[in-house]
ROFIZA-929009 format. One record per residue (C-alpha): chain; x, y, z; residue number from 1. Coordinates in steps of 0.05 Angstrom, whole numbers, plus 32768, in hexadecimal, padded with zeros to 4 digits. Example, Ala and Ser with C-alpha at 12.3 -4.5 7.8 and 13.67 -1.06 7.14 Angstrom:
<recs>
(A; (80F6; 7FA6; 809C); 1)
(A; (8111; 7FEB; 808F); 2)
</recs>
This chain:
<recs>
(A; (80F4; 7B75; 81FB); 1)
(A; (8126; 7B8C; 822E); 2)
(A; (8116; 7BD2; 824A); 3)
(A; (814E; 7C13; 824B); 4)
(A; (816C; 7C15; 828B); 5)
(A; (814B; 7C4F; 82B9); 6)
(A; (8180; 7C81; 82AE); 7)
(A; (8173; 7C80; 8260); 8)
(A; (8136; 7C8C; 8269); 9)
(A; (813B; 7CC8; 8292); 10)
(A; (8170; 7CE4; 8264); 11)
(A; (8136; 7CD3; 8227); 12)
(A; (80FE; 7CF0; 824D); 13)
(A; (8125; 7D31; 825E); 14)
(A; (813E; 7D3E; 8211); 15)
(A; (80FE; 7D2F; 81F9); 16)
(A; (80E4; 7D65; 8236); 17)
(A; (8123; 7D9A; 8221); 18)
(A; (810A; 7D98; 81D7); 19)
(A; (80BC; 7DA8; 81E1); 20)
(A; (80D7; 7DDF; 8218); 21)
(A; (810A; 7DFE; 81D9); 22)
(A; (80CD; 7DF6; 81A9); 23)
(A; (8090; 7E19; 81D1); 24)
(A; (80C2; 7E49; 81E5); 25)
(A; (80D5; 7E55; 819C); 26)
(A; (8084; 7E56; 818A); 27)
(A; (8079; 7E89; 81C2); 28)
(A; (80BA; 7EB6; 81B5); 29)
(A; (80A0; 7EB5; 8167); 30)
(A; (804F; 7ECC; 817D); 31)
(A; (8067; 7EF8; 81AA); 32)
(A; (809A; 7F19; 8171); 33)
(A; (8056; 7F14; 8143); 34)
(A; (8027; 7F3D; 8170); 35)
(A; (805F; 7F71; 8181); 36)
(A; (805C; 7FB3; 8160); 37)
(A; (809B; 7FB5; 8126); 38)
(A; (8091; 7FF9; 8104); 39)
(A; (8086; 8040; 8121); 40)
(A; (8059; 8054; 80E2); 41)
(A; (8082; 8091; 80BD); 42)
(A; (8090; 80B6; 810A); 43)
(A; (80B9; 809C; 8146); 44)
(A; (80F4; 806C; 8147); 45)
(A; (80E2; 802B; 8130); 46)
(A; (80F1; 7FEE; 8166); 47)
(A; (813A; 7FD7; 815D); 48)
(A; (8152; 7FF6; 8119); 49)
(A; (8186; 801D; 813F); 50)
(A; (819E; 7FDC; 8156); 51)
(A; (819D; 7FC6; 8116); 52)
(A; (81C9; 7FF6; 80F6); 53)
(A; (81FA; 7FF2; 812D); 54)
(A; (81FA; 7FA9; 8113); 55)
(A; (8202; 7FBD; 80C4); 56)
(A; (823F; 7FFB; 80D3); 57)
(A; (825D; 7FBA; 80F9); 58)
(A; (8257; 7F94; 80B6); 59)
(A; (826F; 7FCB; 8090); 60)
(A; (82AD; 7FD8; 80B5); 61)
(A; (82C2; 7F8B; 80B6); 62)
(A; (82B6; 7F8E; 805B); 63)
(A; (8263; 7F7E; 805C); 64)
(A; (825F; 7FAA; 801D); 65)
(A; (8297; 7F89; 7FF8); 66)
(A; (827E; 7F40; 8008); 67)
(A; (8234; 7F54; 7FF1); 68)
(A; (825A; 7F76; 7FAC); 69)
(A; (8271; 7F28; 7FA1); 70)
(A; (822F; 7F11; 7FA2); 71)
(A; (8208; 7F46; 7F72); 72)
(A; (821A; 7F84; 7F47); 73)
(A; (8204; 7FBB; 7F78); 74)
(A; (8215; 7F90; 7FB9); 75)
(A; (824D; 7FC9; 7FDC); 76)
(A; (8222; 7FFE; 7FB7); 77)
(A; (81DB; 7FEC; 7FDB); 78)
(A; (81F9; 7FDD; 8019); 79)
(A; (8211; 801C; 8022); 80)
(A; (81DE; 8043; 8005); 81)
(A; (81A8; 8024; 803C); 82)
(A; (81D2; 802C; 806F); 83)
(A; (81D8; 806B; 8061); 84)
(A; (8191; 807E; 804B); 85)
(A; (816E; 8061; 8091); 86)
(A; (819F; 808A; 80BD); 87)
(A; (817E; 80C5; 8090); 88)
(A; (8135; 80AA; 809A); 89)
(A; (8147; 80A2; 80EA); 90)
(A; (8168; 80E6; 80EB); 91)
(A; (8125; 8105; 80CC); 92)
(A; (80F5; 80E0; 8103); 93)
(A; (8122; 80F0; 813C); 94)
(A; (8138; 8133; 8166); 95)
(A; (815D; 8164; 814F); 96)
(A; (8193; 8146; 818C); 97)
(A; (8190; 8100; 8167); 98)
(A; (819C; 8125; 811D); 99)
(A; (81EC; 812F; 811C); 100)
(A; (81F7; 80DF; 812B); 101)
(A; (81C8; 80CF; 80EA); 102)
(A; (81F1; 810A; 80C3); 103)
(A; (8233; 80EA; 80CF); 104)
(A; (8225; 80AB; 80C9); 105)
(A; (81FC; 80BC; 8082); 106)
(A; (823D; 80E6; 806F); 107)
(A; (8262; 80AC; 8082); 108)
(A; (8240; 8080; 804F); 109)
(A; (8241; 80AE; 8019); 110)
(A; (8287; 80BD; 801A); 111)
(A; (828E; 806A; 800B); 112)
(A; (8262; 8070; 7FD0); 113)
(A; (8289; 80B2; 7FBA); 114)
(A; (82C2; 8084; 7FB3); 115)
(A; (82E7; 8051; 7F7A); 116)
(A; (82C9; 801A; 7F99); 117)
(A; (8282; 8036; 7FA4); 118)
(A; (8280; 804C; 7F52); 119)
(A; (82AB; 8011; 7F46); 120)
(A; (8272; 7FE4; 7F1F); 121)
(A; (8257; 8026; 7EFB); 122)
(A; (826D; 8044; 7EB1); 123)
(A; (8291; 8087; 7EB1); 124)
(A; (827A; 808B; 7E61); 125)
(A; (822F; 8083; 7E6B); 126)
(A; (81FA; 80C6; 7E73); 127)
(A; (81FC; 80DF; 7EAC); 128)
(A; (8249; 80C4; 7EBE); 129)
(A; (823F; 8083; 7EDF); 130)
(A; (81F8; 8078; 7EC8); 131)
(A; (81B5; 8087; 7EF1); 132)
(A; (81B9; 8052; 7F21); 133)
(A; (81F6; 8070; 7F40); 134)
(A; (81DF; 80B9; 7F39); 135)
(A; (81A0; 80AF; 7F4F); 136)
(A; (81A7; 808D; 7F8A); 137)
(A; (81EA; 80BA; 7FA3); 138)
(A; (81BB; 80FA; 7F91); 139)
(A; (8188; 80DB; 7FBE); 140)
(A; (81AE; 80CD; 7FF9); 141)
(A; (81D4; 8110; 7FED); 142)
(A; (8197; 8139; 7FF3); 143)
(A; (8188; 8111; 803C); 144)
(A; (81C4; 8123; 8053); 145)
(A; (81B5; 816F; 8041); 146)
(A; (816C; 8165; 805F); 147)
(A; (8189; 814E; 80A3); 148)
(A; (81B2; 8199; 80AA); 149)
(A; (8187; 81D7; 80B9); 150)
(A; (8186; 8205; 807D); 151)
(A; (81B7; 8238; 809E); 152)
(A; (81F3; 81FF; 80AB); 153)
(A; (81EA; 81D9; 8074); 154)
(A; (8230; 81CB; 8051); 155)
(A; (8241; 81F1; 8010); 156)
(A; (8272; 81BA; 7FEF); 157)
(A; (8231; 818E; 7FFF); 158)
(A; (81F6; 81BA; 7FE5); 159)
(A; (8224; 81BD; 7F9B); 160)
(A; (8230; 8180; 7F98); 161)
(A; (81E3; 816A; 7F9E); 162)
(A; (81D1; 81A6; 7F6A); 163)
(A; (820D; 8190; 7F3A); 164)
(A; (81F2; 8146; 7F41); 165)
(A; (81AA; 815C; 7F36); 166)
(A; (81B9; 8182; 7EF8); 167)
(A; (81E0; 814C; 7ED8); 168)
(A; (81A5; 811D; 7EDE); 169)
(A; (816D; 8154; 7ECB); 170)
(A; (819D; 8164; 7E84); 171)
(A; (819B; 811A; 7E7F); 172)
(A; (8153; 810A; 7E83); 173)
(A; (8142; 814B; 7E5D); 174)
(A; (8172; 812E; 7E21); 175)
(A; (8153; 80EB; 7E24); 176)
(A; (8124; 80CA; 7DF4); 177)
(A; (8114; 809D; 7E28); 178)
(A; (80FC; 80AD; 7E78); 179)
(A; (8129; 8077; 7E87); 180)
(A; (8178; 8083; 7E89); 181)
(A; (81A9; 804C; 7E7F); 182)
(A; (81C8; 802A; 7ECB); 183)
(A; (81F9; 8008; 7E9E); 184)
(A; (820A; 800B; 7E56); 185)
(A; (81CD; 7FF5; 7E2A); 186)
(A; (81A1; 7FE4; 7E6B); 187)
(A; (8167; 8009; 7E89); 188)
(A; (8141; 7FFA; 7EC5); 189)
(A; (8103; 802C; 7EDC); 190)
(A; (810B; 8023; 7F21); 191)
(A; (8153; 8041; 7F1C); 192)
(A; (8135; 8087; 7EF9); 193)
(A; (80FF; 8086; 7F2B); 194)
(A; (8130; 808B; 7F64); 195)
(A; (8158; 80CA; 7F41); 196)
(A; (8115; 80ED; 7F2E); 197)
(A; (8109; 80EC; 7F72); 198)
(A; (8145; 810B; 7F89); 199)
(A; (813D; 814B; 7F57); 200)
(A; (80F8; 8152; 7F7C); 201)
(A; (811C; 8151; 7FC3); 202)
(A; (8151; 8188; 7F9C); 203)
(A; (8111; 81AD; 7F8F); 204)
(A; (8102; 81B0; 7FD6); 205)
(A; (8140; 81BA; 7FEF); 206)
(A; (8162; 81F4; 7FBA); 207)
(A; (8137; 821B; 7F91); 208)
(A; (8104; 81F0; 7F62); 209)
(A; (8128; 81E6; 7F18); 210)
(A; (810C; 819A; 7F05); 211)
(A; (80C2; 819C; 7F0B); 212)
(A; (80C2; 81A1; 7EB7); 213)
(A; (80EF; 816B; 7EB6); 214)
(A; (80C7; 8144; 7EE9); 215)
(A; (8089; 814E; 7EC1); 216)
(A; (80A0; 8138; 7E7E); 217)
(A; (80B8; 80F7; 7EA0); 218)
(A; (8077; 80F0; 7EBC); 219)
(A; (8057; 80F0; 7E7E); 220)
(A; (808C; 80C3; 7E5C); 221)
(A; (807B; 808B; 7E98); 222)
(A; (8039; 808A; 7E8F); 223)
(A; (803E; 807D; 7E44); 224)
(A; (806C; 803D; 7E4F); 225)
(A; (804D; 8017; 7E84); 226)
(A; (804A; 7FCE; 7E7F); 227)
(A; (8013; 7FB6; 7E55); 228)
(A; (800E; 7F75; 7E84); 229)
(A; (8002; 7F9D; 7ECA); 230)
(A; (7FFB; 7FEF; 7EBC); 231)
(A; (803B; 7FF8; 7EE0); 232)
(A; (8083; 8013; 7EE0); 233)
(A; (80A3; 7FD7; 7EBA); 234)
(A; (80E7; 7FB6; 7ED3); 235)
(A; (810A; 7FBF; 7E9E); 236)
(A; (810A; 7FE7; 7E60); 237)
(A; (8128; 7FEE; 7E23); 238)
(A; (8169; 8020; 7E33); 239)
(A; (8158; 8048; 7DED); 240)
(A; (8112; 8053; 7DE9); 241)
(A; (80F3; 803E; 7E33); 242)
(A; (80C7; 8009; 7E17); 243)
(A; (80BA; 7FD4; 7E43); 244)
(A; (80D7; 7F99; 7E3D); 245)
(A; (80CB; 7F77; 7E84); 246)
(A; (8093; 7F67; 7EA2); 247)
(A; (8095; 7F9B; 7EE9); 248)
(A; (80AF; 7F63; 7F1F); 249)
(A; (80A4; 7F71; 7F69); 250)
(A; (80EB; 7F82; 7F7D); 251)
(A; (80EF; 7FC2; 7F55); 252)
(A; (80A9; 7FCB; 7F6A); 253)
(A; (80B3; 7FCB; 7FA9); 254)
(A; (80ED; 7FFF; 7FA2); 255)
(A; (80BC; 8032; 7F6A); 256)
(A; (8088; 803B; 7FA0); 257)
(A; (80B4; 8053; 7FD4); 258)
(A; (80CF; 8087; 7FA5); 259)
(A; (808F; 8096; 7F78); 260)
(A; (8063; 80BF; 7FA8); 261)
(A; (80AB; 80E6; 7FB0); 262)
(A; (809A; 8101; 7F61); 263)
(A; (8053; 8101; 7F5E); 264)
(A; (8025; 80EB; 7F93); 265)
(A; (7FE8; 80D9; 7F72); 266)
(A; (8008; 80B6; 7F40); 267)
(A; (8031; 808A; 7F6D); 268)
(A; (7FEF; 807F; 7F96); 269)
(A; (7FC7; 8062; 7F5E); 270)
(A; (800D; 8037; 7F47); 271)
(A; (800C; 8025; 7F91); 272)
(A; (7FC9; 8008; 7F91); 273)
(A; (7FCF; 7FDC; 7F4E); 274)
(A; (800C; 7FC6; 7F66); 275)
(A; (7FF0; 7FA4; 7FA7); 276)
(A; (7FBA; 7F87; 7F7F); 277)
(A; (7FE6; 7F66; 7F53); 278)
(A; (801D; 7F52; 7F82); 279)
(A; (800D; 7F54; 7FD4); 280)
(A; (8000; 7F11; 7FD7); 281)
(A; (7FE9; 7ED9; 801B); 282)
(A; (800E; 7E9A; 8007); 283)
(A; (7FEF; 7E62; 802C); 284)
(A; (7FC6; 7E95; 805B); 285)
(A; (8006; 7EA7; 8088); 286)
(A; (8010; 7EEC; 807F); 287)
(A; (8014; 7F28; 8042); 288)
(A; (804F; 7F19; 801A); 289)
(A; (8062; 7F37; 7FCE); 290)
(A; (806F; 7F13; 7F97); 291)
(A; (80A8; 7F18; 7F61); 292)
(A; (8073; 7F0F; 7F24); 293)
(A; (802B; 7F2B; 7F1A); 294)
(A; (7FF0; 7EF4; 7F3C); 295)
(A; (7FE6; 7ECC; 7F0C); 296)
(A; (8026; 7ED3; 7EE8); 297)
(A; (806C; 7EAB; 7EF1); 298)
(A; (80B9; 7EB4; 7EED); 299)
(A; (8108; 7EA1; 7EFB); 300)
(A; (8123; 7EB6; 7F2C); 301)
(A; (815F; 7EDE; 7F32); 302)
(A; (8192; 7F08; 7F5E); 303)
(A; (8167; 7F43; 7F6B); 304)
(A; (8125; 7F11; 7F80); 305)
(A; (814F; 7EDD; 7F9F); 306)
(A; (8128; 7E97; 7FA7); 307)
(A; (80D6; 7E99; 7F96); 308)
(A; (80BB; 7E6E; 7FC7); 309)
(A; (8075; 7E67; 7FAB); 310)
(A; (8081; 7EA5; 7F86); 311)
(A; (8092; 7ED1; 7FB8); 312)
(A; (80D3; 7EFF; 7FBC); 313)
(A; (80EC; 7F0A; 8003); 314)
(A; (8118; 7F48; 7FF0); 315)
(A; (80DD; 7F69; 7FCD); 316)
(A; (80AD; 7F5A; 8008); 317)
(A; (80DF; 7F7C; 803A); 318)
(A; (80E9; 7FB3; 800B); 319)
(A; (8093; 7FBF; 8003); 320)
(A; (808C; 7FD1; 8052); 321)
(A; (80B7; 800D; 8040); 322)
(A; (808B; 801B; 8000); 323)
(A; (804C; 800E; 8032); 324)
(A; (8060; 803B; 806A); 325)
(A; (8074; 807A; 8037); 326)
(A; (802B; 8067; 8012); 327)
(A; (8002; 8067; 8060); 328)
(A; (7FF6; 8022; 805B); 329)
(A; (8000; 8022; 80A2); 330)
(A; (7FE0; 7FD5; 809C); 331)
(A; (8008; 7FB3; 806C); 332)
(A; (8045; 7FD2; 8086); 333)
(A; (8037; 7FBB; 80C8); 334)
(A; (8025; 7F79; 80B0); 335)
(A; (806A; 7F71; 8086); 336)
(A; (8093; 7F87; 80BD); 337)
(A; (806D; 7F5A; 80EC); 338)
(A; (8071; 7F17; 80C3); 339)
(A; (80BA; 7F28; 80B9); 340)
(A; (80C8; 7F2F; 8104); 341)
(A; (80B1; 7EE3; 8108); 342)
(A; (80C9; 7ECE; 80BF); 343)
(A; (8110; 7EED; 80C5); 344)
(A; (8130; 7ECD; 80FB); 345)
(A; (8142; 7F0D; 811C); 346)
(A; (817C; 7F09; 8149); 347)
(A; (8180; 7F3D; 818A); 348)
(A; (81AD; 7F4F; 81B1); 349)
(A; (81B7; 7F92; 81E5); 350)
(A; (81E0; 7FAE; 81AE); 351)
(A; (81C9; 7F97; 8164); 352)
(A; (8199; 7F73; 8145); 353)
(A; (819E; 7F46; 8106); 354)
(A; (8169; 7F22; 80DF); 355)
(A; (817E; 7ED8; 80BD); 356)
(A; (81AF; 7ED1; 80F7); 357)
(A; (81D6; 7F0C; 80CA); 358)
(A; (81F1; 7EEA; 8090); 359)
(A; (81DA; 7F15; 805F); 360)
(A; (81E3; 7F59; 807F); 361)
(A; (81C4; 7F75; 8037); 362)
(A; (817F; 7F5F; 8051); 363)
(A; (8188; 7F80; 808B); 364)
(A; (8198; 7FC0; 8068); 365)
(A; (815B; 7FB6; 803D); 366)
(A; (812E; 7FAE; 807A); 367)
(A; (814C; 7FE7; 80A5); 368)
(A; (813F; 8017; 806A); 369)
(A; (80F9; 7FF5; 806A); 370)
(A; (80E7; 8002; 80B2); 371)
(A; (8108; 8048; 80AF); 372)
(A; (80DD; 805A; 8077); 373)
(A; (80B4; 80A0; 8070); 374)
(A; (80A4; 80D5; 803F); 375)
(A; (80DF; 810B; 8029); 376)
(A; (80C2; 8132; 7FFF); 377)
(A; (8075; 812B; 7FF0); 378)
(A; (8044; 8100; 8014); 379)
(A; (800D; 80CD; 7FF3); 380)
(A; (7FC8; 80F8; 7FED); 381)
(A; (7FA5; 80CC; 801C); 382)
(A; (7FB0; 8080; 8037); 383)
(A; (7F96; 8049; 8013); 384)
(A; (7F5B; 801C; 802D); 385)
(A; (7F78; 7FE5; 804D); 386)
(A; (7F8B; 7FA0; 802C); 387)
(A; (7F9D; 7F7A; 806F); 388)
(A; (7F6F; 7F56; 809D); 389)
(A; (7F72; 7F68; 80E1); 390)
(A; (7F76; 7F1B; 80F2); 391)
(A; (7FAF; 7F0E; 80C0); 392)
(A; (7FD7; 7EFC; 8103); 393)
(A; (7FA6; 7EC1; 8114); 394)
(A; (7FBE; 7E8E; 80DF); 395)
(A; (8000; 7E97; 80F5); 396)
(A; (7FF6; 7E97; 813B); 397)
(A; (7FC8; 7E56; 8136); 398)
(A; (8002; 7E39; 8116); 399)
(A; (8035; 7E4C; 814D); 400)
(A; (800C; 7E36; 8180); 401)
(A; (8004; 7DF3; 8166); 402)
(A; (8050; 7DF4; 8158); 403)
(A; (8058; 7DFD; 81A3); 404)
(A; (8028; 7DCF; 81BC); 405)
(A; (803B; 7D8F; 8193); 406)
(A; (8080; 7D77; 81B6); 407)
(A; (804C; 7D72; 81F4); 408)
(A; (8015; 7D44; 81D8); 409)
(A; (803C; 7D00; 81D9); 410)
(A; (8041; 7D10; 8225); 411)
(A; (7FF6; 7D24; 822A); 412)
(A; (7FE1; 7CE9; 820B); 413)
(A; (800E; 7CBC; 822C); 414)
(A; (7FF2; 7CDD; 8272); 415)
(A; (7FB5; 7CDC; 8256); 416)
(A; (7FB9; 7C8E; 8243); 417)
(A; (7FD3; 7C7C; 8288); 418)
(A; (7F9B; 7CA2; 82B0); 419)
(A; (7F62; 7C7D; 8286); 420)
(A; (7F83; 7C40; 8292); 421)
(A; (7F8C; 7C47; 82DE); 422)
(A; (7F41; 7C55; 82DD); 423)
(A; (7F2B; 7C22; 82B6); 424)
(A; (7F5A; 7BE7; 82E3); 425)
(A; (7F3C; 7C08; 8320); 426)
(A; (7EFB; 7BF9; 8301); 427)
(A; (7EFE; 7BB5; 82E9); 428)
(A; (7F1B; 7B9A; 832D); 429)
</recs>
């Protein structure tokens, strides 16, 4: 069989070289990404989420929010809420000197929700006027905005705005029959109430307390329609009577126990808790990851989830290091945002940084607010024992490194072959 000529194989033996250089470099840029701190607990600046939100008001600017309305219902709405919401979250662990760049940049995304296109999915007609998702979330970010400005400067047209907001949704949960208003005519979803109870407990903190009845009473209403299936806040209940009617699914879970604690925190500890027994899952041994469904338990995926690779929801796992780090779980947050510095691709430059090379600046958003993430109002009653190995790391980085090291066995063997078989000619003769 007639040999390549020399040059070809040079050319073969150097590509072959190139791609087990690209590959270990790859394995050893990924372990080192792995073993690097990602999260700054509920203090400090977390490692590149300015650079990251440089990257999302890019996105913005250039129509990020109406490009993520075309693929879901919320899509300009979350967008811009995030965005907004971790400038708040930075402003709140930085300096005082760092402060007014968070406040106009949180301003700036509130003024976009404030807008026709911002209330643009939302009924007018429903209780309060476009429905408790809207109001909820708005009051929320509203009241950050007011928490960023010292009590002395903070803006009048602001402060009754967030009081007239607040009042409409404590009339409407004080008329309800059920804890959970309506998001859209004849639909309910728990998480949605949870965010705007929480933002009448930051009023109370911020303007004389006027909810903590109304706060109460909705309390008590939760805790008599948990889901049968799990003891937790369901996903979705019926819009009339808050009966559940959905199984509770990690990625409203995910979004409750960041806002729970805010209304009661020994409640939202012990919700906590049952919910990372049920869903903080290892698939495969490679890291903590939450699942859409209950252990045990299966379901479709949809919009919200995205894809369930053996039953795990990426948006609801990013989402839980937020719920971790507001809860103390100082080692399952660190763990999340550690396996996601490997898992998501991150992209860095001097300037931004981007996760999935950037094509869905959403998941960014969800992530920054994630990393950003710390207590406004009340903090959990203690930390919870921890559910993460100290050695999760070791799977993964047994994996890398024999990602790394297998585009150089063919040549150790071969070298390997050859030496034997110089020593075993020089033998025989």
């Amino acid at each position: 069989m007639p040999q390549p000529p020399q040059k070809a194989r040079r050319a073969l033996r150097w590509s072959r070289r190139s791609i087990a250089i690209v590959v270990s470099v790859c394995a050893l840029v990924g372990a080192v990404r792995l073993v690097l701190p990602a999260t700054s607990g509920i203090a400090g600046e977390p490692p590149g989420v300015r650079r990251q939100l440089a990257f999302l008001r890019a996105e913005l600017n250039d129509g990020a929010g109406e490009a993520a309305q075309r693929l879901f219902p919320e899509g300009y709405f979350f967008l811009h809420v995030l965005y907004g919401l971790s400038w708040v979250d930075l402003g709140m662990r930085g300096t005082a000197s760092k402060r007014p760049e968070a406040l106009r940049e949180a301003r700036w995304a509130l003024a976009r929700l404030d807008s026709p296109s911002g209330r643009a999915p939302f009924s007018g007609t429903l209780e309060p006027s476009y429905g408790v998702f809207y109001r909820g979330w708005t009051n929320w970010l509203r009241g950050g905005v007011l928490s960023l400005q010292p009590d002395e400067r903070r803006d009048p047209g602001e402060l009754r705005r967030f009081a007239d907001d607040s009042a409409a949704l404590g009339a409407a949960f004080d008329a309800s029959a059920s804890p959970y208003l309506a998001a859209y005519p004849g639909q309910a979803w728990p998480v949605d109430s949870t965010v705007a109870m929480a933002s009448l407990r930051l009023h109370d903190t911020l303007l004389p307390a006027r909810f903590a009845g109304t706060a109460e009473r909705w309390l008590g209403e939760v805790r008599q329609r948990l889901d049968p299936r799990t003891g937790l806040i369901p996903h979705q209940a019926d819009a009339a009577t808050g009966e559940p009617i959905e199984v509770a699914r990690g990625t409203s879970q995910s979004i409750v126990h960041r806002f729970l604690p805010e209304i009661d925190p020994a409640f939202g500890a012990g919700q906590y808790l049952r919910f990372r027994d049920l869903y903080v899952r290892s698939p495969l041994g490679l890291g903590p990851a939450v699942r859409e469904y209950p252990d045990g338990t299966d379901g479709p995926a949809d919009v919200d989830s995205g894809p369930l690779p053996l039953g795990v929801s990426l948006a609801a796992t990013a989402v839980t290091l937020g719920a971790a780090q507001v809860h103390g779980d100082a080692p399952l947050a660190g763990a999340l945002a550690g396996y996601g510095e490997l898992a998501g691709l991150p992209l860095d430059t001097p300037w931004t940084k981007r996760y999935a090379f950037g094509l869905l600046p959403i998941g960014d958003a969800f992530l920054a607010w994630s990393k950003t993430a710390r207590p406004w109002v009340a903090r959990a009653p203690y930390p919870p024992p921890a559910s993460v190995s100290p050695w999760w790391r070791l799977p993964l980085l047994s994996l890398l490194l024999a990602l790394g090291a297998a585009p150089w066995v063919p040549a150790l063997a071969r070298r390997y072959r050859r030496r034997n078989g110089g020593r075993l000619a020089s033998h025989v003769s």
